[in-house]
VEXDREN-2710 file (C-alpha; in Angstrom, 1 decimal):
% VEXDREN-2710
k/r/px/py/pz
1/UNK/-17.4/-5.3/6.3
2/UNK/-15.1/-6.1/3.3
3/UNK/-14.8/-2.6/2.4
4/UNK/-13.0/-1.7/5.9
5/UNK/-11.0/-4.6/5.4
6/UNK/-9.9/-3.3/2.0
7/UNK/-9.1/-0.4/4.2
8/UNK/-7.1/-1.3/6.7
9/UNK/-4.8/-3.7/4.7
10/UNK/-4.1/-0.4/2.6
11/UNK/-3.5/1.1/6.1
12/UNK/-1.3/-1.7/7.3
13/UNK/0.9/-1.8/3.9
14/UNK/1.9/1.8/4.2
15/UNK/2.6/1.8/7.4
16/UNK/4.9/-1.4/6.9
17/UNK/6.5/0.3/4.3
18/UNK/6.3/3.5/5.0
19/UNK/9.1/3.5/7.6
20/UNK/11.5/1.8/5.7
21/UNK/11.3/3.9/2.3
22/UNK/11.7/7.1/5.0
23/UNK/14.5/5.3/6.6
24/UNK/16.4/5.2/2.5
25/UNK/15.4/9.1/2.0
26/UNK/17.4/9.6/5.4
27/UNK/14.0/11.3/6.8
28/UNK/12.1/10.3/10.8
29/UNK/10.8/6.9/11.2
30/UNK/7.8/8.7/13.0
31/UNK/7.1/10.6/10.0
32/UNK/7.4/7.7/8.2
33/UNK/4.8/5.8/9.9
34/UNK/1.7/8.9/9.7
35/UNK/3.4/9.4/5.7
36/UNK/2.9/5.7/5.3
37/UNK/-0.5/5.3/6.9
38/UNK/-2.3/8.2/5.2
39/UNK/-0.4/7.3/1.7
40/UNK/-1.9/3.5/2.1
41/UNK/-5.6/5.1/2.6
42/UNK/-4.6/7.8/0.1
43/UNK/-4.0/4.8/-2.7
44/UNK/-6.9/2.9/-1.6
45/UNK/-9.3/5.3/-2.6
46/UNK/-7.3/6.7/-5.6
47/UNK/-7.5/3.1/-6.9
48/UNK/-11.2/2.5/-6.1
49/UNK/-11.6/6.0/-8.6
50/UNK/-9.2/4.7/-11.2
51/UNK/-11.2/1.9/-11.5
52/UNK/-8.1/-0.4/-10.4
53/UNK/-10.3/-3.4/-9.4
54/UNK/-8.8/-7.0/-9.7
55/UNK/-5.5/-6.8/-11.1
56/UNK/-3.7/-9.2/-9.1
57/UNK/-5.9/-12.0/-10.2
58/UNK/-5.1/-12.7/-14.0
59/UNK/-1.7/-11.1/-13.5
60/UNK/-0.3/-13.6/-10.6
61/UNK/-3.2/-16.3/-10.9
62/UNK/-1.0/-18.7/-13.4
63/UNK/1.9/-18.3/-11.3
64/UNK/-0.1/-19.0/-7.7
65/UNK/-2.0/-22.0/-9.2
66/UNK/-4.3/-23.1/-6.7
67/UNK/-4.5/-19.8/-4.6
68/UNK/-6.5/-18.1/-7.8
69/UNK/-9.4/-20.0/-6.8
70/UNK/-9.3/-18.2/-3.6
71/UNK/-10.6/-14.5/-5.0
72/UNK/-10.6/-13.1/-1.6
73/UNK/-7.0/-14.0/-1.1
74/UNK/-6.0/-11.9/-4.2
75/UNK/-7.9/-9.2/-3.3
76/UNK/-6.2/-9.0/0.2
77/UNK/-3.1/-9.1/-1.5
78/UNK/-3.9/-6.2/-4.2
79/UNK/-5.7/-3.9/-0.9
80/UNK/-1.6/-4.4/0.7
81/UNK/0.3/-3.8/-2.3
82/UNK/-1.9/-0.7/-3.2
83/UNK/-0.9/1.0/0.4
84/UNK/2.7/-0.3/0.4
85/UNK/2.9/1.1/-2.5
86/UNK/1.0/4.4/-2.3
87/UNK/2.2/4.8/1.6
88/UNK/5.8/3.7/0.5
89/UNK/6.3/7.0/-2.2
90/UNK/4.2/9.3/0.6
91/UNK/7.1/8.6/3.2
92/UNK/10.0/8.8/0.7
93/UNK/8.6/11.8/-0.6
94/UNK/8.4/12.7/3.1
95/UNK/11.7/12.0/3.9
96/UNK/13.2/14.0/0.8
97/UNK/11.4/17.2/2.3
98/UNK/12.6/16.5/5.8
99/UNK/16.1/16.4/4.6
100/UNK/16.1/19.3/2.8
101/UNK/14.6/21.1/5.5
END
């Protein structure tokens, strides 16, 4: 079950960002959305082959204080970040090719 949850936060961080970095690249919020959405999966799984496991953790741990006890809440965190970010350059890649087209 935690593996689809891993999942869809990836899913639900590109397609939050997705839009937005579209929108900035001047390109279709639709298009922005389905970049956005397959870029989020798209990282997910290009991280779990990197290797990429918990970053998050020893990086923002110090800072967070009592929330690095909570593993599970880091890893949440690291499964949206990885599909903001991966579903964020999809759609702003996206939206550079629609505007030139």
């Amino acid at each position: 079950m935690d593996a689809y949850v891993a999942l869809l936060l990836s899913a639900l961080g590109g397609t939050v960002f997705g839009p937005i970095l579209v929108r900035v690249a001047r390109g279709d919020a639709t298009a922005g959305v389905v970049a956005g959405l397959l870029g989020g999966v798209a990282a997910h799984y290009g991280a779990a082959a990197l290797g990429v496991g918990e970053v998050l953790g020893p990086v923002l741990g110090p800072m967070l204080g009592e929330t690095y006890g909570r593993p599970d809440l880091m890893r949440h965190a690291q499964d949206f970040l990885e599909g903001a970010i991966g579903g964020g350059a999809a759609a702003w890649l996206t939206g550079l090719v629609i505007r030139k087209a």
